[in-house]
C-alpha positions as CSV (number, residue, x, y, z in Angstrom):
1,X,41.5,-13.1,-16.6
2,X,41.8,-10.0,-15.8
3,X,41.0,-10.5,-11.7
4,X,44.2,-13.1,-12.4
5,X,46.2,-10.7,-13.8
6,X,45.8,-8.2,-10.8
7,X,44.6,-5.4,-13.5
8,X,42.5,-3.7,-11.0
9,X,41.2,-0.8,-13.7
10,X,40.4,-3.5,-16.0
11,X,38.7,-5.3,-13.5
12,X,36.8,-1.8,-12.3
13,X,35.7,-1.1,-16.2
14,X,33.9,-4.8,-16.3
15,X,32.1,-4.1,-13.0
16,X,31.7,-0.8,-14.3
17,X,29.8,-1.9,-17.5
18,X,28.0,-4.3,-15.5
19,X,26.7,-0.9,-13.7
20,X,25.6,0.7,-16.7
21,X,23.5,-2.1,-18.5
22,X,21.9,-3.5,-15.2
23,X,21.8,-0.6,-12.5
24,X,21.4,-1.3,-9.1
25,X,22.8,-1.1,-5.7
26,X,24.1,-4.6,-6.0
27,X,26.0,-3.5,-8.7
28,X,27.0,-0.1,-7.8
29,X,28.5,-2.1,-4.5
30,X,30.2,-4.4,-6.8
31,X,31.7,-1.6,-8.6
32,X,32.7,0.5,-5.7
33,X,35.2,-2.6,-4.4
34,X,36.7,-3.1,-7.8
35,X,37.0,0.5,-8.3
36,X,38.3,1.3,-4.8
37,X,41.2,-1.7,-5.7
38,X,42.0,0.7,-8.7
39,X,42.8,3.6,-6.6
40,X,39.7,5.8,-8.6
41,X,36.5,5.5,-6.8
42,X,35.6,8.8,-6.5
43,X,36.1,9.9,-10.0
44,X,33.7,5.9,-10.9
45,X,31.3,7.6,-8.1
46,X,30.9,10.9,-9.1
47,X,30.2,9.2,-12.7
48,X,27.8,6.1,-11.7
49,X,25.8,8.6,-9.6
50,X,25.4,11.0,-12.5
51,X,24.2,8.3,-15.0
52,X,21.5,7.0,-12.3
53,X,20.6,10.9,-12.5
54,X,20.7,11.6,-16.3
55,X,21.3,8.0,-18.3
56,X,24.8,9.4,-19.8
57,X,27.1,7.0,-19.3
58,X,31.0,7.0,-19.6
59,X,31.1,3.6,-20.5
60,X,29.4,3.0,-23.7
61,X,30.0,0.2,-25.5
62,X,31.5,1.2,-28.8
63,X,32.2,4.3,-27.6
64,X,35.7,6.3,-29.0
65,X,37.4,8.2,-26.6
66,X,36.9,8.6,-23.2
67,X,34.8,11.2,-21.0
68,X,36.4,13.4,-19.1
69,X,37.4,12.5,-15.6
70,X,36.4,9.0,-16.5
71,X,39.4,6.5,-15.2
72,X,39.0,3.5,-16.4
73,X,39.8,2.1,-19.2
74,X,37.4,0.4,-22.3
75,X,36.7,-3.8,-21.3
76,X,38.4,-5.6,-24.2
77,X,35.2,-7.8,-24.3
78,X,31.9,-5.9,-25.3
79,X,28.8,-7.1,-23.8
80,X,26.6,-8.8,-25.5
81,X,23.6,-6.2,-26.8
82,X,20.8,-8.8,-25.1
83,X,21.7,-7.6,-22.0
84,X,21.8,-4.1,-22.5
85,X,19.2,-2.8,-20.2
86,X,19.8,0.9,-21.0
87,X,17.1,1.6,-23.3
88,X,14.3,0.4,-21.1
89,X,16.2,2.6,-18.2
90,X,14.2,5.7,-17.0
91,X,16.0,8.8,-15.5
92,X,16.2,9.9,-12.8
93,X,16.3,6.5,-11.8
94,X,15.1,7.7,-8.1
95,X,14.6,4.0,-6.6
96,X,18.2,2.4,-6.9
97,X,19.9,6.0,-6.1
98,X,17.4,5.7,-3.0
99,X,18.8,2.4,-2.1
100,X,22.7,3.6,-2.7
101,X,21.7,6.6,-0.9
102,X,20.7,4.3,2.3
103,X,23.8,2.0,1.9
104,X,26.1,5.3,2.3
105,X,24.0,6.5,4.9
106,X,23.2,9.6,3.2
107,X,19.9,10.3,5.2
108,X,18.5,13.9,4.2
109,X,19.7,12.7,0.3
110,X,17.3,9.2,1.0
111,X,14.3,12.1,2.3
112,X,14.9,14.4,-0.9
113,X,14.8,12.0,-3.4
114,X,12.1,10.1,-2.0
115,X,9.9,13.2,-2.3
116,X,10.9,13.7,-5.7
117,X,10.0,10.0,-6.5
118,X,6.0,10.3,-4.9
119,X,5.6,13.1,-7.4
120,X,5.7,10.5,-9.4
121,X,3.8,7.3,-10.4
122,X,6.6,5.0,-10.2
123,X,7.0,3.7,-6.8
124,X,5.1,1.7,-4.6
125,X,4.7,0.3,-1.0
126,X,8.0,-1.3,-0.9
127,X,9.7,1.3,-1.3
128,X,7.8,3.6,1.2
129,X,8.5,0.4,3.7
130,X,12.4,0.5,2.7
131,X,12.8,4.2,3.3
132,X,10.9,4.5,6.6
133,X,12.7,2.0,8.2
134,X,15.5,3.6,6.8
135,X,14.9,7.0,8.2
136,X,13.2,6.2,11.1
137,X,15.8,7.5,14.1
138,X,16.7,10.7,11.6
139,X,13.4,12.0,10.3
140,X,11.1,10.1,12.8
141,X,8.1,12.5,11.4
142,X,8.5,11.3,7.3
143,X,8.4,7.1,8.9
144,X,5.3,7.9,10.8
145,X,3.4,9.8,7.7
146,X,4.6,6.9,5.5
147,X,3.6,4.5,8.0
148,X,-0.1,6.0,8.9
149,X,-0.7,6.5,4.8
150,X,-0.1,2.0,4.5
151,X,-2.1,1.8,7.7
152,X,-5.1,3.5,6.0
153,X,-4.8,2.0,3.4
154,X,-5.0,-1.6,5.1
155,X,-8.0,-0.8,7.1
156,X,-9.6,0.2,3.8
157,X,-9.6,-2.9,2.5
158,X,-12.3,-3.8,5.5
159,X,-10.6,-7.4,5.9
160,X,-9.6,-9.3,9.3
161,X,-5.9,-10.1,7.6
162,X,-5.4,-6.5,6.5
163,X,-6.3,-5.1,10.0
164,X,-3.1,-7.4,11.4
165,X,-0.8,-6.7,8.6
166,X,-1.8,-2.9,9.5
167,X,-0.9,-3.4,13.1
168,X,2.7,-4.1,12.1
169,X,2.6,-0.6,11.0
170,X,1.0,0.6,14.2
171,X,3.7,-1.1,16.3
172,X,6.3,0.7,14.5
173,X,4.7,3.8,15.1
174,X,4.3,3.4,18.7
175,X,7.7,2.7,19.0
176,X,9.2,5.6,17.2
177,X,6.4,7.7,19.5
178,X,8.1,6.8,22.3
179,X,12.0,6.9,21.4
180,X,11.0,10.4,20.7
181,X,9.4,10.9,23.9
182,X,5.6,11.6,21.9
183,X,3.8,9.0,23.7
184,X,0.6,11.2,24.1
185,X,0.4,11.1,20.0
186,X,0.8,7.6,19.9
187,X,-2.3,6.9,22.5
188,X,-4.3,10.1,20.3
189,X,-4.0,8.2,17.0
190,X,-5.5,5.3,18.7
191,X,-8.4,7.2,19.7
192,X,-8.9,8.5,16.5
193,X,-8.7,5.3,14.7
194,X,-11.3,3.9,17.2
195,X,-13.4,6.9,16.9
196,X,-13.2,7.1,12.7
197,X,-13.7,3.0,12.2
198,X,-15.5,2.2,15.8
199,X,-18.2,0.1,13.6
200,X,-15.2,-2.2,12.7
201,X,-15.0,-4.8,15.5
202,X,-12.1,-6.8,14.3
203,X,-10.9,-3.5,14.1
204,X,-10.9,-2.6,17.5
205,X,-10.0,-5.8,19.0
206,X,-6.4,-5.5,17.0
207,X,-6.4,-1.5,18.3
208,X,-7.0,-2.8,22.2
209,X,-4.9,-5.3,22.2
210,X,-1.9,-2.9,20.8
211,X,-3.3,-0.4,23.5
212,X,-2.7,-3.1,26.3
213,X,0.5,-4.8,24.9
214,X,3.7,-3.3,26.5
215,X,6.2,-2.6,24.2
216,X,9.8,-3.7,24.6
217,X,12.5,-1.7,23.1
């Protein structure tokens, strides 16, 4: 009803709640374009950004008065309490403001917080995959540690399938070697990993053929 009636802020505070109870960059996209219609996205930023940081949010249901700075208005429909997902929230919540941190293109923001998030226990290979690739052309030297710690751990496992899944790693390596002009590294790691695991033959039939193959940019 509201989208009908044009009320952009009104529109903005649904999108807004949707946010709060269910953060993620999904969301917090879905928010920005209804709060950018209402002419107050920076004010919505500056507050979504702080909740994903410390879990206070502007937009409480039931709550009386507004915070300062906070534009928009209260939704005339409160959300039902079932899918209120604030309680089982933990702040900082590092991964989602990694992935709205990628999505503005916010690249030394995307390295800090990701070393604040491996001094925790709550993050795994997908997101060590996400912000690599991420990060790759701007801090080529964070990708390649992230990338050589999943390789390891692939070739620990001691299994044909993991050594090929650990190429893919490899490959990425090499190529951000040579975009930064550090091909001699690249070939060194080789030759250490052949050295350090030379009793793994399917090992180094994956590390020869990546040796031989020429890679295309």
């Amino acid at each position: 009803m509201a989208e009908i009636e044009r009320r952009h802020d009104l529109v903005a505070a649904y999108r807004a709640l949707d946010f709060f109870s269910d953060p993620s960059n999904r969301s917090y996209t879905d928010l920005q374009k209804a709060a950018e219609k209402a002419k107050c996205w920076p004010a919505v930023r500056t507050a979504a950004l702080q909740y994903l940081e410390t879990g206070q949010s502007p937009a409480s249901n039931g709550q009386k008065g507004k915070i300062r700075g906070w534009p928009l208005p209260s939704p005339e429909v409160e959300q039902p309490s079932n899918k209120r997902r604030s309680g089982y929230q933990r702040f900082p919540d590092l991964t989602t403001l990694i992935d709205i941190a990628i999505t503005e293109k916010r690249f030394d923001d995307v390295v800090d917080l990701y070393q604040c998030l491996r001094k925790t226990k709550r993050w795994s290979w997908e997101t060590d995959e996400t912000v690599a690739k991420a990060v790759a052309h701007t801090h080529p030297d964070l990708s390649l540690d992230v990338w050589r710690n999943i390789v390891d751990s692939l070739i620990a496992e001691v299994k044909p399938r993991a050594y090929e899944a650990a190429a893919v790693y490899l490959r990425l390596m090499e190529k951000t070697y040579k975009r930064n002009h550090r091909h001699s590294e690249w070939l060194s790691l080789l030759e250490v990993l052949r050295r350090k695991h030379k009793a793994k033959r399917r090992l180094i039939g994956v590390l020869d053929t990546l040796a031989k193959k020429k890679l295309v940019d």
